[in-house]
C-alpha positions in Angstrom: 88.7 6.1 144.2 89.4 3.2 142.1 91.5 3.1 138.7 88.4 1.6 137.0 86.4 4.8 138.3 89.1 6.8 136.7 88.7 5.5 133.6 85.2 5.7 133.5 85.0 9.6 134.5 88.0 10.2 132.1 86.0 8.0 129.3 82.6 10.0 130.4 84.3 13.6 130.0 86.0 13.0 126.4 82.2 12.0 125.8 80.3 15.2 126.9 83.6 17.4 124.7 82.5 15.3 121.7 78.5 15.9 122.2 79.5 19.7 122.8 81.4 19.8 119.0 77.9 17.8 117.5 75.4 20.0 118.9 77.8 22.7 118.1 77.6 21.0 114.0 74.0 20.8 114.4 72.8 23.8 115.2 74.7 25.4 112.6 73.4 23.6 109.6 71.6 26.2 108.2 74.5 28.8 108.5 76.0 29.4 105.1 79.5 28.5 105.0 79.5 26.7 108.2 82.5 24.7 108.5 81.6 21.5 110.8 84.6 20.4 113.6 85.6 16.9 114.2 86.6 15.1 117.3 90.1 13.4 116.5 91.6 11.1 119.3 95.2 9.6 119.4 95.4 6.3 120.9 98.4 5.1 122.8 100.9 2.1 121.4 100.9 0.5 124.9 97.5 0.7 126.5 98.4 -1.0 129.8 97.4 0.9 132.4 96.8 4.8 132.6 97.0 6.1 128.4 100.7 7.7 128.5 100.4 8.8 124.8 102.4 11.9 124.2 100.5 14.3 122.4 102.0 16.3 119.4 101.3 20.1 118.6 97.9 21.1 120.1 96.4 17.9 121.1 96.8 16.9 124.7 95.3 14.3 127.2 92.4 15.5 129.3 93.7 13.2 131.9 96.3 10.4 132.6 93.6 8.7 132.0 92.4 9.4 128.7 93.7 9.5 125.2 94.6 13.2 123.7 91.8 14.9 122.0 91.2 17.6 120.0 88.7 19.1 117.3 89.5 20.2 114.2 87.8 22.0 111.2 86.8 19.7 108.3 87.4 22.3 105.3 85.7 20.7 102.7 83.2 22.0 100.6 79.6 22.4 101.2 76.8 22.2 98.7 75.7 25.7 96.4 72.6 27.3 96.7 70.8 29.1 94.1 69.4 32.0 95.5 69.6 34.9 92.7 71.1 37.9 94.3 73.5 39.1 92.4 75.6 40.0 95.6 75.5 36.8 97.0 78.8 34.6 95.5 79.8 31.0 96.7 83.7 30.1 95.9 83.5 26.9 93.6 86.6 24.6 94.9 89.7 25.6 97.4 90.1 28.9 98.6 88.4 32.5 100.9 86.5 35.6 100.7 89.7 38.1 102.4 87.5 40.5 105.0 89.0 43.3 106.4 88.4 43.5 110.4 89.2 45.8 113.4 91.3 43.1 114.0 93.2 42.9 110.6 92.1 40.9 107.4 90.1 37.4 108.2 88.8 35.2 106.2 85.5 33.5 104.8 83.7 31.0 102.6 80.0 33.0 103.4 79.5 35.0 100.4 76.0 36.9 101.1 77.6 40.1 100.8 75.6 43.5 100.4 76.3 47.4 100.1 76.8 49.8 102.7 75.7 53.1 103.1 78.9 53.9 101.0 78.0 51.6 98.3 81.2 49.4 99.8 80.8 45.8 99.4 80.5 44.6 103.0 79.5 40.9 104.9 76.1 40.5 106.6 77.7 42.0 110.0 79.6 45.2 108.0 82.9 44.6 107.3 84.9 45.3 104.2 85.2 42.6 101.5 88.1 42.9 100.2 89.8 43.1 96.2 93.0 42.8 94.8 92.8 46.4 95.0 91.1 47.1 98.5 87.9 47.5 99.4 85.3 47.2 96.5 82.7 50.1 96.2 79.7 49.5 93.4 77.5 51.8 92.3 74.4 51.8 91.0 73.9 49.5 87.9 73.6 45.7 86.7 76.2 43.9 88.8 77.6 41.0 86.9 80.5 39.0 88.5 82.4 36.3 86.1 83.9 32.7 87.0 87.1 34.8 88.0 86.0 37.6 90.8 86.0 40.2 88.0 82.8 42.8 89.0 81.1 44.5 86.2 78.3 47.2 87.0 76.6 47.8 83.4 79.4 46.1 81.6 82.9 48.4 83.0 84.6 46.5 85.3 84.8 47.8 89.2 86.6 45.7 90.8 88.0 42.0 91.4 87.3 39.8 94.1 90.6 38.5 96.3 90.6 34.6 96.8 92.9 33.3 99.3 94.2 30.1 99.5 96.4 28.3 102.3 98.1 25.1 101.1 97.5 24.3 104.9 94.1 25.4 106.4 94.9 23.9 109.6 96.4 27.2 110.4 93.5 28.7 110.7 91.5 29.9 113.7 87.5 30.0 114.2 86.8 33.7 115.2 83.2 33.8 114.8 80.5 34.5 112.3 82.1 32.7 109.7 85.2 33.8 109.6 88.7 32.8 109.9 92.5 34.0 111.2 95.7 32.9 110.2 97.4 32.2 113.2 101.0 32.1 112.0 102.3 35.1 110.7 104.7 33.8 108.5 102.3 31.8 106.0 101.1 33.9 103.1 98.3 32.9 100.9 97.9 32.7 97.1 95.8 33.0 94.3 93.8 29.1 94.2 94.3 27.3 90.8 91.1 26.3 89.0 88.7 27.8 91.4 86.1 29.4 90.3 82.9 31.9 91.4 79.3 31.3 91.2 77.0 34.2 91.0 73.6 34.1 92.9 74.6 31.1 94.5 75.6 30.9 98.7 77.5 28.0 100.4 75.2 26.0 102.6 77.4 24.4 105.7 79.2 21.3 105.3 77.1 19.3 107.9 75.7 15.5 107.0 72.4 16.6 109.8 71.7 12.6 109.2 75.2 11.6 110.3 75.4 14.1 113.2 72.5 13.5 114.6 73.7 9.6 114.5 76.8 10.4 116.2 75.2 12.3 118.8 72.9 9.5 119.6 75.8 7.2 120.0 77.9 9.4 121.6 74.7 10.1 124.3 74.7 6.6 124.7 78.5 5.9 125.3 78.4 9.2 127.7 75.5 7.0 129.6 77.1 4.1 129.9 79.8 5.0 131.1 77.9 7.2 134.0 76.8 3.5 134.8 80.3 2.2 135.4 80.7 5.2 137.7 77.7 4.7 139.9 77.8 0.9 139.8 81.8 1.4 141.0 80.5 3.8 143.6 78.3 1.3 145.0 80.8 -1.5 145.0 82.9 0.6 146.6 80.4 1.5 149.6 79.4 -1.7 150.0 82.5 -2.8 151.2 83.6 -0.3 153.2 80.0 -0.9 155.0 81.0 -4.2 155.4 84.8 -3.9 156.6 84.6 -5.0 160.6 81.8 -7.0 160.2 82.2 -10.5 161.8 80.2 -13.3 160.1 
């Protein structure tokens, strides 16, 4: 196979990953607190021949023929959404919702919490949302929750919502449904400054549908194009072994 053959397949896999991550983006759109991924590449300083880029930390190349590539989690915010349940709370700047799992405290930006059969305040799949005291249990009554996290049912306060904030988000690890691990152990989050809580409101996900759907149609196209390369290189390349021998 030739080095031009290479390249293309190399060029045509790094292509299908990146449609993968935007139909990933896209079909979470309307997913409240969806954090969208994007596809970062590193390009080599000398670009003679097969990329030889090193990679740093977690990206690596696919192939000596391709750059490194990797995905990573754009955490900025999406826009609010009134919807006027007083359980449901979107986080107004940097900062998560701390939910206690099987699998030890995770954490969130999708804030359409409701009450278990224990009047515990629990996400939409049942685990724990956690306060600065623990778990937050609210009984029957007006619920009012302030700017801070403060919970109020008929005016006494119950409770006070934990918002957690890593000067580094990179840290963190998808795990599903919304939720979020910090993968080193040694980083401990704090209290955000000048964050504040919206009432009633939810999250939506930070996807641009326009611009993803743009990218997916460009990156469709690139992915086609460079299936072309591949089957017009194929061709070339039978060609002339069908005419090897041959005497004029």
């Amino acid at each position: 196979m030739s080095g031009g053959m290479y390249l293309a397949a190399a060029g045509a896999m790094v292509q299908q990953m990146r449609l993968e991550v935007l139909a990933n983006n896209i079909a979470n759109i309307n997913t409240n607190g969806y954090k969208g991924e994007q596809t970062i590449f590193r390009v080599a300083e000398e670009t003679a021949g097969p990329v030889e880029a090193q990679a740093t930390g977690e990206i690596q190349p696919l192939t000596p023929y391709a750059p490194p590539f990797e995905t990573r989690i754009d955490f900025s915010q999406g826009a609010l959404r009134q919807t006027g349940n007083p359980l449901d709370v979107a986080i107004n700047g940097k900062g998560f919702f701390a939910v206690q799992t099987p699998d030890g405290v995770q954490y969130t930006r999708q804030g359409s919490f409701s009450l278990n059969e224990d009047s515990v305040l629990v996400t939409p799949d049942g685990f724990p949302v956690l306060g600065e005291g623990g778990e937050i249990t609210i009984e029957e009554g007006k619920v009012e929750i302030d700017l801070q996290g403060g919970i109020y049912v008929d005016g006494d306060e119950v409770g006070r919502l934990q918002i957690t904030y890593f000067e580094d988000p990179n840290t963190l690890q998808k795990v599903g449904n919304g939720r979020f691990l910090q993968t080193d152990e040694t980083i401990v989050g704090e209290p955000p400054e000048d964050t504040t809580l919206s009432q009633g409101y939810l999250e939506t996900a930070n996807v641009n549908p326009i611009k993803a759907m743009t990218e997916m149609i460009e990156t469709s196209r690139a992915f086609e194009a460079y299936q072309k390369v591949i089957q017009t290189a194929d061709e070339a390349t039978s060609t002339s072994i069908n005419t090897v021998g041959k005497t004029g």
